[in-house]
N, C-alpha and C positions, 0 to 999 in steps of 0.2 A: 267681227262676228266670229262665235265657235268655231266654226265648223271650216271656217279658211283655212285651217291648217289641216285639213283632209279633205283639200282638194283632190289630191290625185287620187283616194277613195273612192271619192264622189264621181270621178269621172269611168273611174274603172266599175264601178258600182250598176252605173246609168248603161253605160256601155252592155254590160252580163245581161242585164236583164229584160235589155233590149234582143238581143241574141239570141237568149232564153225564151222568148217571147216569140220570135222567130222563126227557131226551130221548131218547137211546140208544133207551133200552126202549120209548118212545113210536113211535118211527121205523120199528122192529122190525116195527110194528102198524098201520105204515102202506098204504094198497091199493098205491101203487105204491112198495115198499121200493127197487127198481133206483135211483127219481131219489132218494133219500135216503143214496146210499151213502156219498158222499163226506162228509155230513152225521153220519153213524153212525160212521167210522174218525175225526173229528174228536174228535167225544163221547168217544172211548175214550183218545185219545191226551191231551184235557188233562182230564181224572176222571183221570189216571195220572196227569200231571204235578202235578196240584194235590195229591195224595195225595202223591206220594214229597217234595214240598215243605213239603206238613203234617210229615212222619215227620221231616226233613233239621231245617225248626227246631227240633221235641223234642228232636233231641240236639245241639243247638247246633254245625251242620256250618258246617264253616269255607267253605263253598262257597252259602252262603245267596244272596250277591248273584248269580251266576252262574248259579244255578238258576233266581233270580226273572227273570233276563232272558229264560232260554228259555220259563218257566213262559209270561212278557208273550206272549210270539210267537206261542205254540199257543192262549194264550187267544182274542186279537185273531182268529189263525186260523179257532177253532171258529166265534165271535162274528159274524166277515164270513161265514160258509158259512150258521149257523143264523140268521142274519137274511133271507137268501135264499126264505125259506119260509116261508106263512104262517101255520101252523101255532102255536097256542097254546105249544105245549111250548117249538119252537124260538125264538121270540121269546124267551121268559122265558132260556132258557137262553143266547142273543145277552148280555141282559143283565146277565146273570152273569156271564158270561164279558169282558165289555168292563169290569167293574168290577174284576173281580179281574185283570185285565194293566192296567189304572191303577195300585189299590194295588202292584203287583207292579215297578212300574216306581219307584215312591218306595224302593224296599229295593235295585234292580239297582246 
């Protein structure tokens, strides 16, 4: 199969946007949601990208390096916003997100 050879995409991929998905919900639940907003549209925008990335290598898209560049961008993005916070969730999810735009960066 394609997409064997971007295993460790795949897992860092699943992993982000598991995180991403995480913190979102976490933020949600936060007392002051207002300072967490930019924090919450980050969460949504790379759980999106790391998902349409997951979906893009199952069918072996000829546009995998291109993807992974922006994938890198919005990761780094979320990762500098949710490290801004002290929060449990965001942390965890910073470092998720700073892993998966490294691997992301080895495929661009």
């Amino acid at each position: 199969m394609p997409h064997e050879q971007h295993q460790e995409l795949l897992e860092a991929l699943h992993e982000c946007m598991e995180a991403c998905n995480h913190c979102y919900d976490a933020c949600l639940k936060e007392e002051d949601v207002k300072m967490m907003v930019d924090c919450i549209r980050l969460d949504r925008e790379c759980a999106d990208i790391c998902a349409y990335l997951e979906q893009a290598i199952a069918r072996n898209s000829q546009f995998i390096p291109q993807l992974a560049a922006v994938c890198a961008e919005i990761c780094e993005a979320c990762g500098n916003e949710c490290k801004k916070h002290d929060h449990e969730h965001c942390q965890r999810c910073a470092e998720a997100c700073f892993h998966c735009a490294e691997v992301c960066r080895k495929i661009a």
